[in-house]
C-alpha positions as CSV (number, residue, x, y, z in Angstrom):
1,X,36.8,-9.8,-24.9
2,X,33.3,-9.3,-24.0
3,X,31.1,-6.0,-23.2
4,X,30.8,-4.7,-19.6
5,X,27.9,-6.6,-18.6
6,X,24.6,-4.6,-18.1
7,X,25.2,-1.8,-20.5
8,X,21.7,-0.6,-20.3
9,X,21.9,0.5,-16.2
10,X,25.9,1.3,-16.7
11,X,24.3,4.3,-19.6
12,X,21.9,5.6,-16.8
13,X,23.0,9.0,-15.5
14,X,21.5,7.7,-11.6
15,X,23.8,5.2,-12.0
16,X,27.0,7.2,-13.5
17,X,26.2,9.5,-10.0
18,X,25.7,6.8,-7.4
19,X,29.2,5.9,-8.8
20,X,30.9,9.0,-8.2
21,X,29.1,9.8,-5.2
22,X,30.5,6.3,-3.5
23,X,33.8,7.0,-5.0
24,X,33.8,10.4,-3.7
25,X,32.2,9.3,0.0
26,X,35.1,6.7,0.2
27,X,37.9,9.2,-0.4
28,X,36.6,11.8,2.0
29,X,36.1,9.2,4.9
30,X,39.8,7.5,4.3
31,X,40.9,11.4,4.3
32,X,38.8,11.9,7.9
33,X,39.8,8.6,9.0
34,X,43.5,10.1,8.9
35,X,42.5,12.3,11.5
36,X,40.6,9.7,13.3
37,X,37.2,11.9,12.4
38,X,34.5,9.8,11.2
39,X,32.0,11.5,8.3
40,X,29.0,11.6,10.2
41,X,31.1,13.4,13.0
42,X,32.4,15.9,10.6
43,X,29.4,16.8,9.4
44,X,28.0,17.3,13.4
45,X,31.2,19.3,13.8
46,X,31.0,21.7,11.3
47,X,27.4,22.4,11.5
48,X,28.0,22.8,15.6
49,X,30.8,26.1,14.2
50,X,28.2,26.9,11.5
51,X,24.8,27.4,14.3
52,X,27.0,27.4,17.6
53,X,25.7,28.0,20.1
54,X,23.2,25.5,18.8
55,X,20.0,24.0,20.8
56,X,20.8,19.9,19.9
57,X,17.0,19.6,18.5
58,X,17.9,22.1,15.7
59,X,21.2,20.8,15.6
60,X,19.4,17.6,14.4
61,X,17.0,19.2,12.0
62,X,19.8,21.2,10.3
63,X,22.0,18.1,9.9
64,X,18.8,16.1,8.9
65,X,20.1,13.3,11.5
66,X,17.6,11.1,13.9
67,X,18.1,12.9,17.6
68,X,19.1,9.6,18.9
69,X,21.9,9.0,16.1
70,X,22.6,12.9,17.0
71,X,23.0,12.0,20.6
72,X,25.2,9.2,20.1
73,X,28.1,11.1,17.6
74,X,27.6,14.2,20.1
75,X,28.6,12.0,23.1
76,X,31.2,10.8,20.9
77,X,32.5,14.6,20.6
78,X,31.8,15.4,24.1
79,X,34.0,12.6,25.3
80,X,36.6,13.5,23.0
81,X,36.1,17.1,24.2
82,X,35.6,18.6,20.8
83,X,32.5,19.7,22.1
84,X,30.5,21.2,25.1
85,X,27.1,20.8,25.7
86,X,25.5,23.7,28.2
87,X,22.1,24.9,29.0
88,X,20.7,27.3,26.2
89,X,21.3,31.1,26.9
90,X,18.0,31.6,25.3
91,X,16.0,28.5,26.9
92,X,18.1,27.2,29.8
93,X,15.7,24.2,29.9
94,X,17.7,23.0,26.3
95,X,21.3,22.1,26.0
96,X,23.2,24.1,23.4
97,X,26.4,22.8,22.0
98,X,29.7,24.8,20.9
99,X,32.8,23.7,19.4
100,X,36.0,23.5,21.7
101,X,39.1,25.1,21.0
102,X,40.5,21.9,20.3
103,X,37.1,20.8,18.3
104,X,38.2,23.8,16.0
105,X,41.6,22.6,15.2
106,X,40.4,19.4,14.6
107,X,37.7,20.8,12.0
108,X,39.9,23.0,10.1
109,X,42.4,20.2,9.6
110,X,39.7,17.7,8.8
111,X,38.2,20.4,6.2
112,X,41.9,20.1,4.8
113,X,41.8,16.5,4.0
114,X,38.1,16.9,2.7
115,X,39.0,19.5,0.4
116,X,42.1,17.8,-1.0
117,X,39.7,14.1,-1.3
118,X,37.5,16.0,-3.5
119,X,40.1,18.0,-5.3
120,X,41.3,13.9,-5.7
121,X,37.9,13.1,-7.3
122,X,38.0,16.2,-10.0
123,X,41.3,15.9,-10.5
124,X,40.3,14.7,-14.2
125,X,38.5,17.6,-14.8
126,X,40.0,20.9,-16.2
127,X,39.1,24.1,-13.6
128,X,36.4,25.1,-16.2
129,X,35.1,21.6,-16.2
130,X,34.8,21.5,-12.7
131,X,33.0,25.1,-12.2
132,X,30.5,23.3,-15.1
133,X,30.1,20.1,-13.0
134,X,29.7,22.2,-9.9
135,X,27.0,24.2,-11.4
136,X,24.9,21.1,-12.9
137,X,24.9,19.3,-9.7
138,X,23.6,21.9,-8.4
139,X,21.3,22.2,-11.0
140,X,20.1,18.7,-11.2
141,X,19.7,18.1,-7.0
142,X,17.7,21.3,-6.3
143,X,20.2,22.7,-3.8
144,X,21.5,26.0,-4.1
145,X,25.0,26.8,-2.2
């Protein structure tokens, strides 16, 4: 049997992490595709319950998406009526956007499945192991939680 091929790039921590973050980006959008919730809409979602009520521009900003992309996954929550879109209390000339009642539900289930498709991911790792992985990506992408 033969070696792997390119051993050189398969050794390269990039790599290693690309890996895992694909792995883990597939298990957490087959989890939110159980509850018909894509990731980019999840991500909309909870940052709308984070900043609610939340002018769309720094809706955009805070989810670092292009406002037309923004526009398209908040129609998509509109229409679904997980969201509402309303003039700004604080500039009436902007639309602010707040979760429903029913785009609440929806959230804390799809945190649910999020949480158990990364629990899926560590599940290799002891607890201790995990805390240390935790920490170092922290470490190594410059993002503090």
């Amino acid at each position: 049997m033969s070696e792997a091929p390119l051993p050189a790039i398969r050794s390269l921590p990039s790599w290693l992490l690309g890996r895992a973050a694909a792995r883990g980006r597939a298990l957490v959008a087959e989890a939110l595709a159980a509850e018909g919730m894509r990731m980019w809409h999840h991500v909309v979602l909870s940052a709308v319950r984070d900043l609610a009520p939340v002018a769309q521009a720094t809706l955009g900003r805070g989810v670092q998406l292009d406002p037309k992309d923004l526009v398209g996954i908040l129609n998509d929550l509109q229409s679904a009526g997980l969201v509402v879109r309303e003039p700004d209390p604080r500039d009436r000339r902007k639309n602010a956007v707040s979760l429903t009642d029913e785009g609440a539900r929806l959230l804390e289930r799809c945190e649910k499945a999020a949480r158990e498709a990364n629990d899926a991911l560590l599940a290799p790792l002891s607890a201790a192991e995990r805390d240390q992985f935790m920490d170092l990506l922290i470490r190594i992408s410059g993002t503090q939680s």
